[in-house]
C-alpha positions, 0 to 999 in steps of 0.5 A: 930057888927063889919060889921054893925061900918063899913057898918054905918061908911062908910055910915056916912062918904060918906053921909055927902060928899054932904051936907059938899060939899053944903056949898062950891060948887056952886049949879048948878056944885053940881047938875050935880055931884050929878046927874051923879054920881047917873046915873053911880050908877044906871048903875052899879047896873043894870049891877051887876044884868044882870051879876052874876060874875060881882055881884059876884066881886061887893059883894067881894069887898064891903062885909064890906060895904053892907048887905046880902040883897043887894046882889040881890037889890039896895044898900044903897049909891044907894039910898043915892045918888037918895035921895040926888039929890032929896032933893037938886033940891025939896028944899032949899040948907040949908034945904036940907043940915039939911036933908042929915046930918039926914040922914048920921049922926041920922040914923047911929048912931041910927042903932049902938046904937039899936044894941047895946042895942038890946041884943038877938033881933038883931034889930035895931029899939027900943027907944035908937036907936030913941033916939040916932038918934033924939039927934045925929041929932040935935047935928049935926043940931046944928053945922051947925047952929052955923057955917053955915047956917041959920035956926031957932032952932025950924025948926030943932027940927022939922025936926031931930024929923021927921027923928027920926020918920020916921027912926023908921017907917016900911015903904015900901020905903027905908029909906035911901030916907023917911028920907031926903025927909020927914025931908026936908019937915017938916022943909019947912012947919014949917018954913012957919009958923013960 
């Protein structure tokens, strides 16, 4: 238990950089971070694969923070990051803002309560993981629109509901992408017809 609080605190904190940083940064400068630090990512990451002591140390250092599956593949921050910048070059700055914050905030705290609630299952996945997730999302949601960014409350019910959806979904791909990238576009298509 106490790995997977600080594998999701950290996930919460590093994924709600961006979104946080899209409020204030200027787009453009945003991009050119976002996606050079996913091209050093994506370097360090081969590098960690052609060299078992250089994983070895990678693995050591980041213990608390990665799962024993990542040892041998892409990690998490990885894909937060390749989702991130996919998400805001795809779709617009608040959208794409809501997206990210699902991701950071609905999937961790989701993940934290599943477990908690999983008792000898030991899995993540059951309804007060969905629950948390979807309400988590929007209380986060609902932050931004107060303070932020413009965006009808029904968008993002919307999309904290497709998060939700898809979190909970065993899909192929890593939902550390699915999830921004499906959210953002819900709210797109439901915002066009509104």
């Amino acid at each position: 238990m106490s790995n997977l609080i600080a594998r999701k605190t950290w996930h919460l904190c590093a994924g709600m950089v961006i979104p946080i940083a899209a409020l204030f940064v200027p787009r453009n400068f945003l991009l050119v971070f976002v996606a050079v630090a996913t091209a050093v990512a994506l370097a360090a990451e081969t590098a960690r694969f052609f060299s078992p002591a250089l994983n070895h140390r990678f693995t050591v250092a980041f213990k608390r923070v990665i799962r024993q599956q990542e040892i041998s593949r892409v990690t998490g921050s990885t894909y937060i990051l390749i989702s991130s910048l996919l998400t805001l070059i795809i779709f617009p700055r608040d959208i794409a803002i809501l997206a990210l914050t699902f991701l950071a905030v609905g999937d961790s705290v989701g993940a934290v309560v599943g477990f908690t609630f999983s008792g000898e299952h030991q899995s993540f996945k059951n309804w007060q993981s969905s629950l948390a997730c979807f309400l988590s999302s929007i209380l986060a949601g609902l932050i931004f629109i107060i303070f932020f960014i413009d965006i009808s409350i029904f968008v993002l019910i919307a999309g904290a509901l497709t998060a939700t959806i898809v979190e909970a979904l065993p899909l192929p791909v890593n939902d550390n992408v699915t999830i921004p990238i499906f959210s953002a576009l819900a709210m797109s298509l439901y915002g066009t017809i509104l």
